[in-house]
Steps between C-alpha positions, in 0.01 A plus 500: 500500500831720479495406130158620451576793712772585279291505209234666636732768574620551115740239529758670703530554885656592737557305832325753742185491185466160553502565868193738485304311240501125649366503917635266705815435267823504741822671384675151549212310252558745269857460473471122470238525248702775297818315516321183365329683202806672415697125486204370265557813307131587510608854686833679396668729786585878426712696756581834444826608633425851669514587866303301682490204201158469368354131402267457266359169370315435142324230296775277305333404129480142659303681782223707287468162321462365797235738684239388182352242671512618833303849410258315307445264802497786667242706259238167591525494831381856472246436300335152651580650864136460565469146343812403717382658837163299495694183389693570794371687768671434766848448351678773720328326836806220598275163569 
């Protein structure tokens, strides 16, 4: 999702962006899932050395290769979400 969120977002962001744009996501996910995309070298780091420091994260190439498949997974779901939701329909109701 940060990935995607990334993307979304011109394929730069910064921390507090991804913050806004993802509800629910906590400050300590975030940093795992950051620091794990940034070790697979899908997401490269940027810090900007001013007063306070400002961090700024952005698509590796490996990482806009990689966000292909996901948006166009992404660009289905969108467009069978009514096929899905009567396959489904109660899919958010635990069982």
């Amino acid at each position: 999702m940060i990935l995607h969120t990334i993307h979304l977002l011109g394929g730069h962001a910064r921390p507090t962006q991804l913050m806004r744009s993802i509800p629910g996501l906590s400050k300590k996910m975030m940093t795992q899932t950051l620091k794990e995309l940034e070790q697979r070298q899908w997401v490269q780091r940027d810090i900007e050395q001013v007063m306070p420091p400002i961090v700024e994260y952005r698509l590796t190439e490996l990482g806009q290769i990689f966000i292909e498949p996901i948006e166009m997974l992404y660009q289905w779901g969108i467009t069978h979400k009514k096929e899905v939701d009567i396959a489904l329909p109660n899919s958010a109701e635990p069982e």
